[in-house]
C-alpha positions in Angstrom: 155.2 15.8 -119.7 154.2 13.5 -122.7 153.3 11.0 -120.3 150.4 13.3 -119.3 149.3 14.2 -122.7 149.4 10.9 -123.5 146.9 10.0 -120.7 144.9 13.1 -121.3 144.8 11.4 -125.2 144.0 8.2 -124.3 140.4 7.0 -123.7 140.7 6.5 -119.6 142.4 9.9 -120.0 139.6 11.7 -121.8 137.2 10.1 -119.2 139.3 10.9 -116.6 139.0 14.7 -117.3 135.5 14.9 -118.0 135.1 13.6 -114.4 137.4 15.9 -112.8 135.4 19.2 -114.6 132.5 17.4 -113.4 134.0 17.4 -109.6 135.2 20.8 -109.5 131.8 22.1 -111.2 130.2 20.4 -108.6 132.3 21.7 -105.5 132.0 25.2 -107.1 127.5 24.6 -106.9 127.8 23.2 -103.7 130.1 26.5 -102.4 127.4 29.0 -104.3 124.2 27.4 -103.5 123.7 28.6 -100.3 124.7 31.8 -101.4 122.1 32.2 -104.4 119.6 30.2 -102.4 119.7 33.2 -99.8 119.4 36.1 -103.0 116.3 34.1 -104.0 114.2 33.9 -100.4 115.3 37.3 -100.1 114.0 39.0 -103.1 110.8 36.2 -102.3 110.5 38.1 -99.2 111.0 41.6 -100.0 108.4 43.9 -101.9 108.5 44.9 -105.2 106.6 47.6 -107.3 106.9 47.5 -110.9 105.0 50.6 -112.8 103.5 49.2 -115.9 100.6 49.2 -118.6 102.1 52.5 -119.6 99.6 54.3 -122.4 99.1 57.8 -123.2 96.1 59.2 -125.2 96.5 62.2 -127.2 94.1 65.5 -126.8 90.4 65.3 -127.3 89.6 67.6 -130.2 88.3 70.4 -127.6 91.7 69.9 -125.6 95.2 70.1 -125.8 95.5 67.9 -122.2 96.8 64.6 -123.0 96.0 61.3 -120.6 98.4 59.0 -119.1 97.4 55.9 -117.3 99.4 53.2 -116.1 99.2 50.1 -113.2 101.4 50.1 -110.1 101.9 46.5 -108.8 104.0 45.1 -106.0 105.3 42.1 -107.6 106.9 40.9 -104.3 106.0 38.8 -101.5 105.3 41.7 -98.5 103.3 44.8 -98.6 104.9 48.1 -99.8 103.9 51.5 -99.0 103.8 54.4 -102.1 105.1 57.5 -100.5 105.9 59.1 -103.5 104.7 58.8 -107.2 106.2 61.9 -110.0 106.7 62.4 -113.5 110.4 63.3 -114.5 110.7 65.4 -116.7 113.8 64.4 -118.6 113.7 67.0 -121.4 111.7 69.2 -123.2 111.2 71.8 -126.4 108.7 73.5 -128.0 106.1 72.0 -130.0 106.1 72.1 -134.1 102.5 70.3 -134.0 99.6 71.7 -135.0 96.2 70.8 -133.3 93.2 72.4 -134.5 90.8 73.0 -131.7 86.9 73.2 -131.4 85.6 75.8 -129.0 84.0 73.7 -126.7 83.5 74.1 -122.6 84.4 71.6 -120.6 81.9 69.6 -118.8 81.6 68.7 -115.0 80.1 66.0 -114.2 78.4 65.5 -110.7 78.2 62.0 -109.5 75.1 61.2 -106.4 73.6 58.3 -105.4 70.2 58.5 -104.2 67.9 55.3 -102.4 64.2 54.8 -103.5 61.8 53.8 -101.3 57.8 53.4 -101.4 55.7 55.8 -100.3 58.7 58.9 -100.8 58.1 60.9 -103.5 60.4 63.1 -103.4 64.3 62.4 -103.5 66.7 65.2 -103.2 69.3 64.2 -105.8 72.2 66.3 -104.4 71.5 65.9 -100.7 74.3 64.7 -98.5 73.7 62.7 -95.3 76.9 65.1 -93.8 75.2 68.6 -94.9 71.9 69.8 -93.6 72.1 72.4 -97.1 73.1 72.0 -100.3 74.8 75.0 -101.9 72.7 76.1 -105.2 75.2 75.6 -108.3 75.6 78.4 -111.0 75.4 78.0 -114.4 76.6 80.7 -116.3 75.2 81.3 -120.3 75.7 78.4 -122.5 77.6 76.4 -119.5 76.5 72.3 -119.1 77.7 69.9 -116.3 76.6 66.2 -116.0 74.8 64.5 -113.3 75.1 60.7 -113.1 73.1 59.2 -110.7 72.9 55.5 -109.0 69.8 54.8 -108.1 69.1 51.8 -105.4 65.9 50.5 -103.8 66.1 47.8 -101.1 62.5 46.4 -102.5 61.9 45.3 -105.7 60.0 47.6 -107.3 59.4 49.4 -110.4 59.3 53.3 -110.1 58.3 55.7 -112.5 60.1 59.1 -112.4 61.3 61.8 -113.5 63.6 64.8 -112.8 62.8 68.1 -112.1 65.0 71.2 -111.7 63.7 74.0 -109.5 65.8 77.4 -110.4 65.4 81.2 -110.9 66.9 83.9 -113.5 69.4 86.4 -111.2 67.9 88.9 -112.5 64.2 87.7 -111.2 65.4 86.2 -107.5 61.9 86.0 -106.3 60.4 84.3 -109.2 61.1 80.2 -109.0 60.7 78.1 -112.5 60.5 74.4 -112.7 62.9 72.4 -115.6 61.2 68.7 -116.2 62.9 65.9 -117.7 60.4 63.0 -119.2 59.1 60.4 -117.0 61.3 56.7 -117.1 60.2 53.6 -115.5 63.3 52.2 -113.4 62.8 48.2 -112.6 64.5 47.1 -109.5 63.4 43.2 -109.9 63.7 40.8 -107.7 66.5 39.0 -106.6 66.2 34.5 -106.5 68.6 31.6 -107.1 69.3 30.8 -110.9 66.9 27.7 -111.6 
């Protein structure tokens, strides 16, 4: 026994030792690379969704709705399929916040796209190539909803318009009234190579 610790002491002992841990750490590698090599192609070749950018907005001033947005990416290396997306509700207790509200109603907003051409002067915002009739929209007292509109032309032209709103009182049916907004000029220029 004090043989071996004096070889273990002596330099060509020392060395000795440092070359066997080497060894054995080597064998041990060698029996676990295939092993982790396999873990790593297989999580290379699996899918992976990861829900992130988490951020939730608090309540408009006329609302007590809150907003949460976030990003779903698959972070692997195949398609996945979302079958499924929930909230879980982990807990929850009554509020001792305070958010003072303005009376305010909210606003819908109707979204059309509508293609100018020359020679048409009229353009039915709300018509849908699907519909032969558009269903007349009700606007009760003091109610507002917003129209956003994309206008396209496939000439370059400029076009000078305007909106106007064709309606009735219910309680005069028979007796039509025109709204008119003021005119705008809308520039569709055309299109070249940069110089």
């Amino acid at each position: 026994m004090t043989s071996l610790v004096g070889f273990l002491t002596a330099d060509a002992g020392v060395f000795a030792a440092v070359v066997a841990a080497i060894g054995l750490l080597a064998a041990v590698v060698a029996l676990l690379r295939p092993s982790l090599d396999a873990r790593r192609k297989k999580a290379e070749d699996t899918a992976r969704l990861e829900i992130a950018a988490l951020h939730l907005s608090g309540p408009a001033e006329w609302s007590t709705a809150h907003e949460l947005s976030f990003t779903v990416s698959n972070a692997g290396g195949r398609p996945a399929v979302l079958v499924s997306l929930e909230l879980f509700v982990e807990s929850f207790a009554p509020s001792g916040t305070l958010h003072r509200t303005i009376t305010a109603a909210p606003v819908e907003v109707y979204q059309h796209r509508v293609e100018l051409s020359p020679g048409k002067a009229r353009v039915d915002v709300r018509a849908r190539s699907f519909s032969s009739q558009v269903k007349p929209l009700n606007f009760e007292k003091g109610e507002t909803a917003a129209f956003v509109v994309k206008l396209v032309s496939r000439l370059p032209q400029v076009y000078r318009l305007r909106v106007e709103a064709e309606w009735y009182d219910v309680g005069e049916p028979q007796a039509k009234q025109w709204s008119y907004a003021p005119y705008v000029d809308v520039d569709f220029p055309r299109c070249g190579p940069q110089p």
